[in-house]
C-alpha positions in Angstrom: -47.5 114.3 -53.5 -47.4 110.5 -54.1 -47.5 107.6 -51.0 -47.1 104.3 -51.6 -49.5 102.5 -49.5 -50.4 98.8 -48.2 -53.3 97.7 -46.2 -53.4 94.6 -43.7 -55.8 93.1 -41.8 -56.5 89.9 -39.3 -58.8 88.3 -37.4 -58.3 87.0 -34.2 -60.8 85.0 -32.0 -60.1 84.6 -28.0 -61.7 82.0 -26.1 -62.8 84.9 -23.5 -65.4 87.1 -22.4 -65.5 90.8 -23.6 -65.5 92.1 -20.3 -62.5 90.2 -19.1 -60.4 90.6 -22.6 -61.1 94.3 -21.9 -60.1 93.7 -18.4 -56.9 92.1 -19.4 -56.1 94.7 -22.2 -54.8 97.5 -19.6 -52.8 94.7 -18.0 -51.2 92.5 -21.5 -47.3 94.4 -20.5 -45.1 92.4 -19.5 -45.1 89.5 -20.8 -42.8 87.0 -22.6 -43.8 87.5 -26.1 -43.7 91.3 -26.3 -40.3 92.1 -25.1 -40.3 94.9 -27.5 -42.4 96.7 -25.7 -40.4 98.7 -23.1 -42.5 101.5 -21.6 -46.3 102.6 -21.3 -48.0 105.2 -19.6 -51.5 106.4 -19.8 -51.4 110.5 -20.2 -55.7 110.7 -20.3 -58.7 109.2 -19.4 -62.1 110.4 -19.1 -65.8 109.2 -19.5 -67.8 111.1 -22.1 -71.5 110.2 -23.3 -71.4 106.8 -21.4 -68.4 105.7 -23.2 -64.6 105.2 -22.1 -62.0 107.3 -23.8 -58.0 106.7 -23.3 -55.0 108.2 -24.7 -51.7 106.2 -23.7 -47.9 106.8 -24.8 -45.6 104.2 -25.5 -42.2 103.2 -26.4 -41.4 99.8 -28.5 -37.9 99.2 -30.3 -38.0 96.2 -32.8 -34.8 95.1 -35.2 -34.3 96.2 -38.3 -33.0 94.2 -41.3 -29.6 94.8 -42.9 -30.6 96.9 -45.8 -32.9 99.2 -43.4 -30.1 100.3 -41.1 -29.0 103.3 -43.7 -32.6 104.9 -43.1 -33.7 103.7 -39.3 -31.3 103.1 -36.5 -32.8 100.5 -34.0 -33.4 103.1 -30.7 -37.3 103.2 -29.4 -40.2 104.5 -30.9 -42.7 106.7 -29.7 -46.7 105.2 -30.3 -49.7 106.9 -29.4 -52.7 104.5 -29.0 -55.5 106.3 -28.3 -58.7 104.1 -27.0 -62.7 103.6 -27.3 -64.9 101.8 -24.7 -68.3 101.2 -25.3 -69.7 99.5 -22.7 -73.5 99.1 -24.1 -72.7 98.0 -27.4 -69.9 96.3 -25.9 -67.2 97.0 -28.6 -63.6 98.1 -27.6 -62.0 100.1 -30.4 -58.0 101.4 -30.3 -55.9 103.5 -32.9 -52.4 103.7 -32.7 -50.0 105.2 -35.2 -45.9 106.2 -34.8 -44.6 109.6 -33.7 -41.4 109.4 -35.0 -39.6 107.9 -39.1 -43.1 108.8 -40.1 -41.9 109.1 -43.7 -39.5 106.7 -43.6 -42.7 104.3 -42.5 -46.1 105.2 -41.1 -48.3 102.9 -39.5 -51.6 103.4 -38.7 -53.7 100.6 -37.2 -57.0 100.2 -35.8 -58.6 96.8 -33.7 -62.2 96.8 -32.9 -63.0 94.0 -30.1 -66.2 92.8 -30.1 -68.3 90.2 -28.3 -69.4 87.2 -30.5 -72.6 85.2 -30.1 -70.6 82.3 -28.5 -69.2 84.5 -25.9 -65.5 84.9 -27.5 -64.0 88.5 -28.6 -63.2 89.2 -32.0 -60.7 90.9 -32.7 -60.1 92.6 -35.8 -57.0 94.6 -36.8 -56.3 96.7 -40.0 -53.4 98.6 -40.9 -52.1 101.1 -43.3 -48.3 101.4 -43.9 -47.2 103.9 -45.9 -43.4 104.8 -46.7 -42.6 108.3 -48.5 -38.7 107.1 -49.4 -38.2 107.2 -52.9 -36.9 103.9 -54.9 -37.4 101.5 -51.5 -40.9 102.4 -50.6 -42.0 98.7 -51.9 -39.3 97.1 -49.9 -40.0 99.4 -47.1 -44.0 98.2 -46.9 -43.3 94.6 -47.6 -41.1 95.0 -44.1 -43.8 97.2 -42.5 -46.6 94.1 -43.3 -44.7 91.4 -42.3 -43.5 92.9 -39.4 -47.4 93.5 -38.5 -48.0 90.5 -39.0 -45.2 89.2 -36.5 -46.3 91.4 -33.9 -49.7 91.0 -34.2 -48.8 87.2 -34.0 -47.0 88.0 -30.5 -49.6 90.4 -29.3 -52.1 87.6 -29.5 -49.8 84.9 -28.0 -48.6 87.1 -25.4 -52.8 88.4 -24.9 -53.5 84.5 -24.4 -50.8 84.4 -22.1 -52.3 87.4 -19.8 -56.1 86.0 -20.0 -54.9 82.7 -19.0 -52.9 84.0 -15.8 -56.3 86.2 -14.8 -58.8 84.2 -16.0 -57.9 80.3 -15.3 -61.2 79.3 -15.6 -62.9 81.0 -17.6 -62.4 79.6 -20.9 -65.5 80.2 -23.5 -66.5 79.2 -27.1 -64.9 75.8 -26.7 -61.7 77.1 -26.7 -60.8 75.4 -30.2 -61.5 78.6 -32.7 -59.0 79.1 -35.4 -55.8 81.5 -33.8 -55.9 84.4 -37.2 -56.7 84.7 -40.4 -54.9 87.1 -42.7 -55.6 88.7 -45.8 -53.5 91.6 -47.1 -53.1 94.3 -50.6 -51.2 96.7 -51.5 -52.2 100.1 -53.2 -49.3 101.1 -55.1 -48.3 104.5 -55.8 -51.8 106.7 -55.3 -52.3 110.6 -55.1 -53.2 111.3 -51.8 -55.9 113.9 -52.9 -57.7 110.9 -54.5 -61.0 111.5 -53.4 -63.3 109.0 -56.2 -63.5 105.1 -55.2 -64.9 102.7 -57.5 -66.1 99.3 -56.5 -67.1 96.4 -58.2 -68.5 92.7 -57.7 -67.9 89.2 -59.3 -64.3 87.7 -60.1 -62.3 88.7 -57.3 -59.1 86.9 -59.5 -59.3 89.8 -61.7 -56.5 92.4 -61.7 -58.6 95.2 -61.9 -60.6 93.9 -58.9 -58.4 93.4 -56.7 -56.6 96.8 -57.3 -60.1 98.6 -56.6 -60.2 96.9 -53.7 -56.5 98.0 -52.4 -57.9 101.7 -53.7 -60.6 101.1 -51.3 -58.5 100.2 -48.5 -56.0 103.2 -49.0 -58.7 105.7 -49.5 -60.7 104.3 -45.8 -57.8 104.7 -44.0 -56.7 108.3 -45.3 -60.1 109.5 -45.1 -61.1 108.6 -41.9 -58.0 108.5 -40.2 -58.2 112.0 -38.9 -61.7 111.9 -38.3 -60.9 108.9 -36.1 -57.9 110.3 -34.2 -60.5 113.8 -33.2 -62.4 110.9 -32.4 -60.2 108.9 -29.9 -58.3 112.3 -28.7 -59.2 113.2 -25.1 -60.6 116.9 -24.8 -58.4 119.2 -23.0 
């Protein structure tokens, strides 16, 4: 079988402590930039080797354009985001992906918080969209990455919003780093049972470069992203 793939990732730097972005993740819904976010409920929680571990459920609904109503009709989707807490190395790691129009589009994304040496939280978010419809998967992704990248743009405003309504004062780093930075490839058409990944250093203008490095991408994310959803997944 054949998936068309793309990769995405951004950086985002808040002007707050670890601890209280944390504190703030469990409490980000509502607010006024992620509207399309309608319901969330957390189904597990328990501590295992000193560490954190959450499975949550929710239900976002976001338009679709014109040309994307024949294959997806504009009712909620299910997303299971399943959480890491680390309090000692003090990294805060989530992976969501859809349950449902997984082959018209799957998204799989993961954001690893971490504390910086200035006292701010990186955040780092990569995702993998993949689309298994024949003839508009490239159409298909292109929406899927911008559409990250408008959300993610919301998630951060509307994160801002929360951390400054529970933390007033507590503004770190100077509050003046940069809001994102964004870099994104796409992997074409690869074989999923892919398995060797070549590398390779110097111009990073060359084609042949920068498709390796979308190979890498793809390959990461379909090789791990099981391993990292046994990972995240709350025993029974």
């Amino acid at each position: 079988m054949v998936v068309a793939a793309s990769t995405c990732r951004t950086e985002t730097v808040f002007d707050y402590s670890w601890m209280n972005v944390v504190v703030a993740y469990w409490n980000r819904y509502p607010n006024p930039s992620s509207t399309h976010v309608l319901t969330e409920d957390t189904i597990q929680r328990e501590v295992r080797d000193g560490k954190l571990f959450s499975r949550r459920l929710l239900s976002k609904t976001n338009p679709v354009p014109k040309w994307g109503a024949r294959f997806y009709n504009n009712v909620p989707v299910k997303i299971v985001e399943d959480s890491v807490l680390d309090p000692v190395k003090k990294t805060f790691t989530t992976f969501t992906r859809n349950l449902g129009m997984t082959k018209i589009m799957k998204v799989d994304e993961i954001v690893v918080y971490s504390e910086q040496k200035d006292g701010s939280t990186l955040a780092v978010r990569r995702a993998y969209i993949s689309s298994q419809v024949f003839g508009f998967s490239r159409a298909i992704r292109a929406f899927g990455i911008e559409r990250f990248k408008a959300n993610g743009n919301k998630a951060s405003n509307g994160f801002n919003y929360v951390l400054r309504r529970m933390f007033p004062d507590s503004l770190v780093g100077g509050g003046h780093h940069q809001h994102a930075v964004t870099t994104t490839s796409s992997a074409g058409e690869l074989p999923v049972t892919t398995t060797t990944v070549s590398t390779s250093t110097g111009n990073h203008n060359n084609p042949g470069t920068l498709k390796s490095a979308a190979k890498v991408g793809y390959e990461f994310f379909k090789s791990h992203a099981s391993k990292i959803a046994q990972l995240f997944s709350v025993k029974n």
